[in-house]
PDB file with one MODEL, atoms N, CA, C and O in Angstrom:
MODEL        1
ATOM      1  N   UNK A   1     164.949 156.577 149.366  1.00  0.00           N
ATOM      2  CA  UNK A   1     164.821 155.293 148.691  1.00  0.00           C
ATOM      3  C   UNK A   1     165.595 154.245 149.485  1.00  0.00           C
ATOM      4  O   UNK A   1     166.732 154.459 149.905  1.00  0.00           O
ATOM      5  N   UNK A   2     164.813 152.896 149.710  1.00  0.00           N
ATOM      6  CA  UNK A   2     165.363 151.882 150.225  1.00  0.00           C
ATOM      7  C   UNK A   2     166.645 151.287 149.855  1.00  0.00           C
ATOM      8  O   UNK A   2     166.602 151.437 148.634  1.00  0.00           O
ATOM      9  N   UNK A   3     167.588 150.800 150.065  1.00  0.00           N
ATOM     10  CA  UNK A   3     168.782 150.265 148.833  1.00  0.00           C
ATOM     11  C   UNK A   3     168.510 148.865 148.689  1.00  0.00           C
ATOM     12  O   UNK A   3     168.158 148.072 149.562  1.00  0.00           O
ATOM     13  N   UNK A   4     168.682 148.702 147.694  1.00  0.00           N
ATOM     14  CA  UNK A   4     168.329 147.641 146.964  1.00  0.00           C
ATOM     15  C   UNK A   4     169.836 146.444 146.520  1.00  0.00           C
ATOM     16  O   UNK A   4     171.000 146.831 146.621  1.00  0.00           O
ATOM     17  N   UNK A   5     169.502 145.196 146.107  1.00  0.00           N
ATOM     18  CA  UNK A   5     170.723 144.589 145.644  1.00  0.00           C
ATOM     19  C   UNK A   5     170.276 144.266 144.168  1.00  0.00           C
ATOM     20  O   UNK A   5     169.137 144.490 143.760  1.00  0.00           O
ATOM     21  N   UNK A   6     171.288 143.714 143.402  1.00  0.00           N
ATOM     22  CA  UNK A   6     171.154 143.135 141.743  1.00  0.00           C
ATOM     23  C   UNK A   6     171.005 141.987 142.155  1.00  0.00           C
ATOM     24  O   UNK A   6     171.629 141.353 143.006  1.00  0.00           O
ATOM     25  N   UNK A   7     169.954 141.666 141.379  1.00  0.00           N
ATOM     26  CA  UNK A   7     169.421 139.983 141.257  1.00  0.00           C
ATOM     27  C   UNK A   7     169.831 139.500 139.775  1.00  0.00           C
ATOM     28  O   UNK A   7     169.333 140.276 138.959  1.00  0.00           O
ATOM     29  N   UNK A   8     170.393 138.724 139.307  1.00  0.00           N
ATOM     30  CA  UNK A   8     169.810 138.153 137.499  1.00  0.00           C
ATOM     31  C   UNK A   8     169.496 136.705 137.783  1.00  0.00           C
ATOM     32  O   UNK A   8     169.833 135.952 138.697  1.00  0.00           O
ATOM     33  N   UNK A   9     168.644 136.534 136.568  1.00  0.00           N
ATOM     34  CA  UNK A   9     168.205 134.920 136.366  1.00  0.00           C
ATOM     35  C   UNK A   9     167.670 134.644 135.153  1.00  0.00           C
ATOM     36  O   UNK A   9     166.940 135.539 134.727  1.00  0.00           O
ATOM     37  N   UNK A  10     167.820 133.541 134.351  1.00  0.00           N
ATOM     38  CA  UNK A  10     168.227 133.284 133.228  1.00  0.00           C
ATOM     39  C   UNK A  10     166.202 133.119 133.179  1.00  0.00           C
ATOM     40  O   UNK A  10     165.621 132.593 134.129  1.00  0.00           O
ATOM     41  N   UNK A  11     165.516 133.594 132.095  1.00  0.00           N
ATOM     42  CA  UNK A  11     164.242 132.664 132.010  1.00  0.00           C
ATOM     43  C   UNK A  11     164.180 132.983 130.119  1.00  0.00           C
ATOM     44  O   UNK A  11     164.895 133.532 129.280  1.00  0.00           O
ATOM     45  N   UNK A  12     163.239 132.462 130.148  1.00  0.00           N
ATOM     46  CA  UNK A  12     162.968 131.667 128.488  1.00  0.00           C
ATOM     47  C   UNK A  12     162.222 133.032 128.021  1.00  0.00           C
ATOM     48  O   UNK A  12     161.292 133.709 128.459  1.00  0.00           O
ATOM     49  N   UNK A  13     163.462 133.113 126.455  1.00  0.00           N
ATOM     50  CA  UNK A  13     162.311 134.283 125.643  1.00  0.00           C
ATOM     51  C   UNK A  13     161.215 134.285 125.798  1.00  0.00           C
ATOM     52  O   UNK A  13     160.919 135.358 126.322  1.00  0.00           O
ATOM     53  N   UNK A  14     160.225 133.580 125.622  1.00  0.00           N
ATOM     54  CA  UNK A  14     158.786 133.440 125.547  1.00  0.00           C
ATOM     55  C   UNK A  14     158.219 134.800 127.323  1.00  0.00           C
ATOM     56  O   UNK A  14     157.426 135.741 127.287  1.00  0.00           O
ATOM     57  N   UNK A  15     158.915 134.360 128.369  1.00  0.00           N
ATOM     58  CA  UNK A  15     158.646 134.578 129.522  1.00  0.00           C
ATOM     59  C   UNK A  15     158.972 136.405 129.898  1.00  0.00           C
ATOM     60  O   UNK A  15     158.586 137.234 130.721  1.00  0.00           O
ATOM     61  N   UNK A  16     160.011 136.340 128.600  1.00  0.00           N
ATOM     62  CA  UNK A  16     160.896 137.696 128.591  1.00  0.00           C
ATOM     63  C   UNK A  16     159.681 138.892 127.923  1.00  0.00           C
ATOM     64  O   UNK A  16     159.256 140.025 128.149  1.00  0.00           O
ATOM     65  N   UNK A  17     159.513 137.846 127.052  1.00  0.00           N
ATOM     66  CA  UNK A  17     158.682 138.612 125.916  1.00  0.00           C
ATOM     67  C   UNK A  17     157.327 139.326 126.432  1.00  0.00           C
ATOM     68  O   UNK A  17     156.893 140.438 126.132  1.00  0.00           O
ATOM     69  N   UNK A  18     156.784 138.333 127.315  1.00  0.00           N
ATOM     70  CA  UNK A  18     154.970 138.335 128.257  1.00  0.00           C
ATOM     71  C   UNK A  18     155.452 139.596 128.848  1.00  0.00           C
ATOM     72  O   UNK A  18     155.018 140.699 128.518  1.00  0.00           O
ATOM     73  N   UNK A  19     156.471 139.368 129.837  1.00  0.00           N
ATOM     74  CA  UNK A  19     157.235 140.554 130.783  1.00  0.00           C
ATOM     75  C   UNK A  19     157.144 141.858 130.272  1.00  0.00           C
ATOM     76  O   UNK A  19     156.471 142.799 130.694  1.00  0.00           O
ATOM     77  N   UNK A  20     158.069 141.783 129.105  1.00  0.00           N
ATOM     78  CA  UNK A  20     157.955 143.239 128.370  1.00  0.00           C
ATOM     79  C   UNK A  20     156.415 143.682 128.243  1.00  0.00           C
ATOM     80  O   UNK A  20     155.842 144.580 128.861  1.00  0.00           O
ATOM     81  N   UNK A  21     155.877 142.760 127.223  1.00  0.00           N
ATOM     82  CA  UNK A  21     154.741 143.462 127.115  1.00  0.00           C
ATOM     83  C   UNK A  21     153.716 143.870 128.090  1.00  0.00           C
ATOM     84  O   UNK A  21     153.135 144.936 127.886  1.00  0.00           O
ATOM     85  N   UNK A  22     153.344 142.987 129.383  1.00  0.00           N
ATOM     86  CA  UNK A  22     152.795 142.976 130.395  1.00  0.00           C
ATOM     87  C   UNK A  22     153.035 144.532 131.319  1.00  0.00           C
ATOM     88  O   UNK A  22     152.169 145.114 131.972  1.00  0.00           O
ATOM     89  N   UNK A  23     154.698 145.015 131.095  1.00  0.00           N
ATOM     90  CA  UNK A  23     154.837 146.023 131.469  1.00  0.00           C
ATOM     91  C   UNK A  23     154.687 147.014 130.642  1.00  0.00           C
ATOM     92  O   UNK A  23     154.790 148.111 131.192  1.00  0.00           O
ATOM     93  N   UNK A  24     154.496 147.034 129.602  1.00  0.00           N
ATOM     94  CA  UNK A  24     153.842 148.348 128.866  1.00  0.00           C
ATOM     95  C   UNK A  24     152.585 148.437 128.673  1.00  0.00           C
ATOM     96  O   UNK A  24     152.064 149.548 128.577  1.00  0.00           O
ATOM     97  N   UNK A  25     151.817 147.227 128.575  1.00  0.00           N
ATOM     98  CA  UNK A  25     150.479 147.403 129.005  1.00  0.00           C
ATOM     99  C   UNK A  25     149.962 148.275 130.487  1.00  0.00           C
ATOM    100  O   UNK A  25     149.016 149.062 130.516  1.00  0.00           O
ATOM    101  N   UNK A  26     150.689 147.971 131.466  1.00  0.00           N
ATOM    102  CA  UNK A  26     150.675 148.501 133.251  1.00  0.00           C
ATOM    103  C   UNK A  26     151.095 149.714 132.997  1.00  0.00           C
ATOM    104  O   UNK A  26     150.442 150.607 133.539  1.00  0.00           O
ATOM    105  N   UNK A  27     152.176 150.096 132.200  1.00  0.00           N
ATOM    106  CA  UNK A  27     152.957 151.067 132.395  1.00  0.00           C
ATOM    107  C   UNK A  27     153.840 151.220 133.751  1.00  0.00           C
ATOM    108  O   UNK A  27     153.963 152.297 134.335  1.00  0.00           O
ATOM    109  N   UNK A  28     154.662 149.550 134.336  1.00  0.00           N
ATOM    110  CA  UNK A  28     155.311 149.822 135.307  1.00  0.00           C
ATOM    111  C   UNK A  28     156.680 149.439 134.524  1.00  0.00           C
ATOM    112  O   UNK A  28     156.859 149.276 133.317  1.00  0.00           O
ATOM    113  N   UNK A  29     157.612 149.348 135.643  1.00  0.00           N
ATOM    114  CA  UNK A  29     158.866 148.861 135.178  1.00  0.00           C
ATOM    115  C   UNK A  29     159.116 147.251 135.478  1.00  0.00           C
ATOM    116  O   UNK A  29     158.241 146.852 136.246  1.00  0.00           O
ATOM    117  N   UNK A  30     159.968 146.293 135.138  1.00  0.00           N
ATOM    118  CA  UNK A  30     159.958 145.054 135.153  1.00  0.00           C
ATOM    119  C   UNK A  30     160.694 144.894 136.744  1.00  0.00           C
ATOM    120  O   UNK A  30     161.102 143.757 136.979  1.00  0.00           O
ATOM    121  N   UNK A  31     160.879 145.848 137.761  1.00  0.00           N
ATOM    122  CA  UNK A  31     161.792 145.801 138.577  1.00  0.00           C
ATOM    123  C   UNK A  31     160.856 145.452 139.472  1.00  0.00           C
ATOM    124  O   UNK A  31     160.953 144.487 140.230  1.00  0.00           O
ATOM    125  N   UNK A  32     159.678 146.424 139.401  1.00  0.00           N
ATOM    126  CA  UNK A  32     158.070 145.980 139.639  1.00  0.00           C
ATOM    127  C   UNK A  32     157.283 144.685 140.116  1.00  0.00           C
ATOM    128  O   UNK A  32     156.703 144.263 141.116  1.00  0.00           O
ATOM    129  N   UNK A  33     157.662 144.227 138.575  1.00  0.00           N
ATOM    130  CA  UNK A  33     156.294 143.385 138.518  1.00  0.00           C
ATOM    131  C   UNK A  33     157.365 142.091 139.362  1.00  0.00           C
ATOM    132  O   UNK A  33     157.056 141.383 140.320  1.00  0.00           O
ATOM    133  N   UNK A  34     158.465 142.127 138.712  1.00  0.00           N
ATOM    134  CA  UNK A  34     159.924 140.507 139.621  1.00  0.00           C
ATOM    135  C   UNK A  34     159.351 141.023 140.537  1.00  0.00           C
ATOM    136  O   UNK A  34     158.213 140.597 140.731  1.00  0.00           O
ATOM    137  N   UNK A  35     159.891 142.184 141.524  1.00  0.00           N
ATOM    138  CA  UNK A  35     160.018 142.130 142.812  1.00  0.00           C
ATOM    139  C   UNK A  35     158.693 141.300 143.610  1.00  0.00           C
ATOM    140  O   UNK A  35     158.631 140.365 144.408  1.00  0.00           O
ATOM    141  N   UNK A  36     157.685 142.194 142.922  1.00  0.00           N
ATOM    142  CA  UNK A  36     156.002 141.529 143.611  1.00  0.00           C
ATOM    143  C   UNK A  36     155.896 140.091 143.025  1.00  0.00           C
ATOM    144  O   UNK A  36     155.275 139.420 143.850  1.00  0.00           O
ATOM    145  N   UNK A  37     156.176 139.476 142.148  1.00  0.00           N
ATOM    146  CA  UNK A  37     155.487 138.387 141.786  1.00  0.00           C
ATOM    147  C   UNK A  37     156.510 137.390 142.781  1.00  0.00           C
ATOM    148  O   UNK A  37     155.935 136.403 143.241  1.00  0.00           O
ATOM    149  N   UNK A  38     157.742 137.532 143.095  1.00  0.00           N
ATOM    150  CA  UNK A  38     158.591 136.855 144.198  1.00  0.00           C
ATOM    151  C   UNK A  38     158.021 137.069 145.668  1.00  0.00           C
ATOM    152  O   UNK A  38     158.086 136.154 146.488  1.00  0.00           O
ATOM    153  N   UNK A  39     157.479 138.259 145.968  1.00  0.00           N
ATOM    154  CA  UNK A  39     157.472 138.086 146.887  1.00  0.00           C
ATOM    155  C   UNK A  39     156.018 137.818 147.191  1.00  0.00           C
ATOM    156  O   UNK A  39     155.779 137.851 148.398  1.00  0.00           O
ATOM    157  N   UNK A  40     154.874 137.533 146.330  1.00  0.00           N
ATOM    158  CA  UNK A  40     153.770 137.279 146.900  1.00  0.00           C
ATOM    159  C   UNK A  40     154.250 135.463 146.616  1.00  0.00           C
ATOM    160  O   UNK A  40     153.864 134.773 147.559  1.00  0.00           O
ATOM    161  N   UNK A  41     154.938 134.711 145.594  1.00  0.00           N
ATOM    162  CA  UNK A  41     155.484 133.638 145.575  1.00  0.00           C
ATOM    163  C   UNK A  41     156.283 132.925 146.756  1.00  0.00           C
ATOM    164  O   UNK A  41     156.110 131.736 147.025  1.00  0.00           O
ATOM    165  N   UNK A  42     157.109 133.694 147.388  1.00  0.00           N
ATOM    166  CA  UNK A  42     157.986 133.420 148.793  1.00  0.00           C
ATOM    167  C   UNK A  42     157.028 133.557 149.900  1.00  0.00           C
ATOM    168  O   UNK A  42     157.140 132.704 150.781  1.00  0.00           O
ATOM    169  N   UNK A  43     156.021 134.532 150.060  1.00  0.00           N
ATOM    170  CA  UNK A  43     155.034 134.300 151.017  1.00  0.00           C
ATOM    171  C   UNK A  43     153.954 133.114 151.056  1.00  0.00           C
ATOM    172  O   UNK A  43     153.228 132.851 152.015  1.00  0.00           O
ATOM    173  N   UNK A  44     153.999 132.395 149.712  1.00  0.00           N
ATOM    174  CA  UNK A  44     153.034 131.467 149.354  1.00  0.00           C
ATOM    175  C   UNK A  44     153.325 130.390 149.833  1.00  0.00           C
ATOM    176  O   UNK A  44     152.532 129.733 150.506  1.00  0.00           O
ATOM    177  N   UNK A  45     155.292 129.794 149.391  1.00  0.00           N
ATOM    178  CA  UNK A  45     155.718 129.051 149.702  1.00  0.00           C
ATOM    179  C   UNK A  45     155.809 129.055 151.722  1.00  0.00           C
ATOM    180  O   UNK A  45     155.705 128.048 152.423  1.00  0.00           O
ATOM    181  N   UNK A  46     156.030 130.523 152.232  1.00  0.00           N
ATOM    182  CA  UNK A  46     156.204 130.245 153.258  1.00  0.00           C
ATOM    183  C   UNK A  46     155.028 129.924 154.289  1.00  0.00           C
ATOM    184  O   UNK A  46     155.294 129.372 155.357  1.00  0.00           O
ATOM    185  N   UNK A  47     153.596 130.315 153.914  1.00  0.00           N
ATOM    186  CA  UNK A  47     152.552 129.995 154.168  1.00  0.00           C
ATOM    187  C   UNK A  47     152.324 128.256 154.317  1.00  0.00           C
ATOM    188  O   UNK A  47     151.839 127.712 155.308  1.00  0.00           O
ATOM    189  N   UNK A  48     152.845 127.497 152.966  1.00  0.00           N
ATOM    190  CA  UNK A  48     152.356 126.242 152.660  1.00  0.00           C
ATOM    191  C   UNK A  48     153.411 125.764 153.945  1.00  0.00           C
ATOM    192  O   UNK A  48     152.934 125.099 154.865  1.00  0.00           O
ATOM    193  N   UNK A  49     154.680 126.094 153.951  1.00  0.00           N
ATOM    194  CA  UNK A  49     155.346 125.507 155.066  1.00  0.00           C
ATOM    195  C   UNK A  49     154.808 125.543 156.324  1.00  0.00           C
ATOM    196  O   UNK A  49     154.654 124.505 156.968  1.00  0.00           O
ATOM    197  N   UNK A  50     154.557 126.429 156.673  1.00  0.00           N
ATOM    198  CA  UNK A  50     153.961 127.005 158.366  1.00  0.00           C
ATOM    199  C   UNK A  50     152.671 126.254 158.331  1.00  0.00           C
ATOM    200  O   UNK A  50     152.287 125.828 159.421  1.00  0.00           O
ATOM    201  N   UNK A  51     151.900 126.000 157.245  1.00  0.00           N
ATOM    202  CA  UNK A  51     150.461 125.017 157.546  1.00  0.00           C
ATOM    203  C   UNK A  51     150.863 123.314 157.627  1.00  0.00           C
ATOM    204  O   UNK A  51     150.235 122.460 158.252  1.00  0.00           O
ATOM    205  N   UNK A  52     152.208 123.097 156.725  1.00  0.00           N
ATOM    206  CA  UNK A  52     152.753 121.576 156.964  1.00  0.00           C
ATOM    207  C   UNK A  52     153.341 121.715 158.337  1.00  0.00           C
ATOM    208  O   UNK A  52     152.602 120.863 158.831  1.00  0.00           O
ATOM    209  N   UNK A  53     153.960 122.042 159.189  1.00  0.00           N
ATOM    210  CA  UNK A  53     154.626 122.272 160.236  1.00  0.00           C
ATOM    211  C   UNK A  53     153.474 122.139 161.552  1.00  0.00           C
ATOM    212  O   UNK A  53     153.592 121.591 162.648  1.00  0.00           O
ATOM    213  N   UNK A  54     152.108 123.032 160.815  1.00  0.00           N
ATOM    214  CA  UNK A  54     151.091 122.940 161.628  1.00  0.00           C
ATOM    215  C   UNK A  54     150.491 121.835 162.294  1.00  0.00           C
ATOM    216  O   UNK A  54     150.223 121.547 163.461  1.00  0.00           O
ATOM    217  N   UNK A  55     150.292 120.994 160.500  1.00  0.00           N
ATOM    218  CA  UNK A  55     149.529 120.292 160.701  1.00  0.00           C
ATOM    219  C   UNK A  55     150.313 118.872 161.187  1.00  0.00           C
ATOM    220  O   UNK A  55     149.687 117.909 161.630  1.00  0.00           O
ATOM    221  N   UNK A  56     151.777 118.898 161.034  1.00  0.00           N
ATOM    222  CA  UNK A  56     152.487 117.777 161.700  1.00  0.00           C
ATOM    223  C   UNK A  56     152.561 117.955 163.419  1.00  0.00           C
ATOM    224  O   UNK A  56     152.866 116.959 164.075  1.00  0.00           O
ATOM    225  N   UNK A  57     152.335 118.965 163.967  1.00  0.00           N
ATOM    226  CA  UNK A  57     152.608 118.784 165.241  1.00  0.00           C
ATOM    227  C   UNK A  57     150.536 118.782 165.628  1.00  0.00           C
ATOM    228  O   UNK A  57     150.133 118.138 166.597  1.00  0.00           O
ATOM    229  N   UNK A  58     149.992 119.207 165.141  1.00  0.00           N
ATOM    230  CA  UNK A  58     148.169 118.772 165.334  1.00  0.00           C
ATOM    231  C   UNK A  58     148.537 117.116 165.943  1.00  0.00           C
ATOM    232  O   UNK A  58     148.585 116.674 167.090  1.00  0.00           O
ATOM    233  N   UNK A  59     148.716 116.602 164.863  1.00  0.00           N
ATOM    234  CA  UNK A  59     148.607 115.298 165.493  1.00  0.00           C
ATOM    235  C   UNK A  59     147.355 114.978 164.607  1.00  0.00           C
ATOM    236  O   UNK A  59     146.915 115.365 163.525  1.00  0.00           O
ATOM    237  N   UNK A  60     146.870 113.786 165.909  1.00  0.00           N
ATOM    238  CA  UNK A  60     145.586 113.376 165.442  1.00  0.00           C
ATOM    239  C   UNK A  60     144.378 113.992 165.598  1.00  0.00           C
ATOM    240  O   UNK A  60     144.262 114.510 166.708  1.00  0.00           O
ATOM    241  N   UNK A  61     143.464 114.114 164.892  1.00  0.00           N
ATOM    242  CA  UNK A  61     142.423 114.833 164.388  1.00  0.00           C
ATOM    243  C   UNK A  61     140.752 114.147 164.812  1.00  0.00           C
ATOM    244  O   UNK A  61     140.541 112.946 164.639  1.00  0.00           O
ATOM    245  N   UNK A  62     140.025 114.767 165.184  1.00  0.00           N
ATOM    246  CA  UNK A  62     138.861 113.944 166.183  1.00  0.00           C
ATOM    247  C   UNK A  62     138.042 114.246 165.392  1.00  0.00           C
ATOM    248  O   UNK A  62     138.088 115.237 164.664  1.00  0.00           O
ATOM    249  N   UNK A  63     136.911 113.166 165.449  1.00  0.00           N
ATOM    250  CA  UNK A  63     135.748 113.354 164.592  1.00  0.00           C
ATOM    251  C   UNK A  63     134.953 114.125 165.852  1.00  0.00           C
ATOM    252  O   UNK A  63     135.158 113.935 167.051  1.00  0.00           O
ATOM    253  N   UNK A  64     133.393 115.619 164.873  1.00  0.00           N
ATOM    254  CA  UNK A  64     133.038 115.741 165.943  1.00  0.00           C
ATOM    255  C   UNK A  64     132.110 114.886 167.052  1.00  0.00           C
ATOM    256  O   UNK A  64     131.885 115.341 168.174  1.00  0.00           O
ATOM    257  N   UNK A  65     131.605 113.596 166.594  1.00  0.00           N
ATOM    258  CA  UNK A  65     131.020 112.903 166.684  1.00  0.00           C
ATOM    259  C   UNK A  65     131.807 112.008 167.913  1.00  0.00           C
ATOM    260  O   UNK A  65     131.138 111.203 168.561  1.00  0.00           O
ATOM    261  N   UNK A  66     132.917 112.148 168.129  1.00  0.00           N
ATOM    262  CA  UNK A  66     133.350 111.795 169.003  1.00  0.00           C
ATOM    263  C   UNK A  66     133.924 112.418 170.115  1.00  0.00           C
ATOM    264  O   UNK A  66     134.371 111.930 171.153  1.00  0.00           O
ATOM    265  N   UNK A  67     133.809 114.032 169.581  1.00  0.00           N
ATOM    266  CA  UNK A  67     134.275 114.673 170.855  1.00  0.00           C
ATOM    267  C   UNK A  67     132.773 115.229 172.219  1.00  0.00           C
ATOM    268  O   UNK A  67     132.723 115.744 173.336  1.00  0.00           O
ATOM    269  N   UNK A  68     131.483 114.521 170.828  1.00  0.00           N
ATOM    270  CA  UNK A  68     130.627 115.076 171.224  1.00  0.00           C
ATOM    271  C   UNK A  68     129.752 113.650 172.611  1.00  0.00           C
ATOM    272  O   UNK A  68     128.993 113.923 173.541  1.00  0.00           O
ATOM    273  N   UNK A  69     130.165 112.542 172.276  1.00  0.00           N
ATOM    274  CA  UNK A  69     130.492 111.310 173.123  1.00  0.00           C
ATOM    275  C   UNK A  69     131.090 111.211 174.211  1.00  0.00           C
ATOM    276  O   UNK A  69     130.672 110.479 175.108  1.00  0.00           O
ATOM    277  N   UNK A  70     132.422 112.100 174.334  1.00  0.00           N
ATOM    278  CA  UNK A  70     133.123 112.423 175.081  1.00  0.00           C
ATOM    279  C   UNK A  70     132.558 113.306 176.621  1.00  0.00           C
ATOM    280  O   UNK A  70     132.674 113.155 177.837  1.00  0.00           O
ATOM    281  N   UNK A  71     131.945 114.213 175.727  1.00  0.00           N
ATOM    282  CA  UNK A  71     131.380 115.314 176.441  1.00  0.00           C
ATOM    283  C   UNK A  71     129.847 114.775 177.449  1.00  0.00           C
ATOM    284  O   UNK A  71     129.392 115.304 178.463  1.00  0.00           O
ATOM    285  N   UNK A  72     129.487 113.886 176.899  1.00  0.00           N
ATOM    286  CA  UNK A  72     128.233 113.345 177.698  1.00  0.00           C
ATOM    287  C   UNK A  72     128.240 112.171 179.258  1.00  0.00           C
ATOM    288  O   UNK A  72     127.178 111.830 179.779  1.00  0.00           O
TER     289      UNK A  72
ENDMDL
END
């Protein structure tokens, strides 16, 4: 087994409550469903960054209509 660290974070009964039940419906544990729902969340966020980063160094953007002008 990998070693792991303790995380806590405060979220709203309502959120606690979905959790529980969500995991007895699955039949997983809640250690589960946090770990994956963060980390497909942190890959999401890090995705949206790496496409802003992208698209700031792109620059300017050509119509094809003009690259096709170009070419003649």
């Amino acid at each position: 087994m990998s070693k792991v660290e303790v995380f806590s974070a405060k979220i709203s009964p309502e959120l606690k409550k979905l959790l529980d039940k969500v995991c007895r419906m699955a039949g997983v544990k809640k250690q589960f469903i946090v770990e994956e729902a963060l980390r497909e969340k942190i890959e999401d966020l890090l995705d949206a960054y790496d496409l802003r980063a992208a698209m700031n160094q792109a620059g300017e953007f050509y119509s094809w209509e003009s690259i096709k002008q170009e070419l003649q």
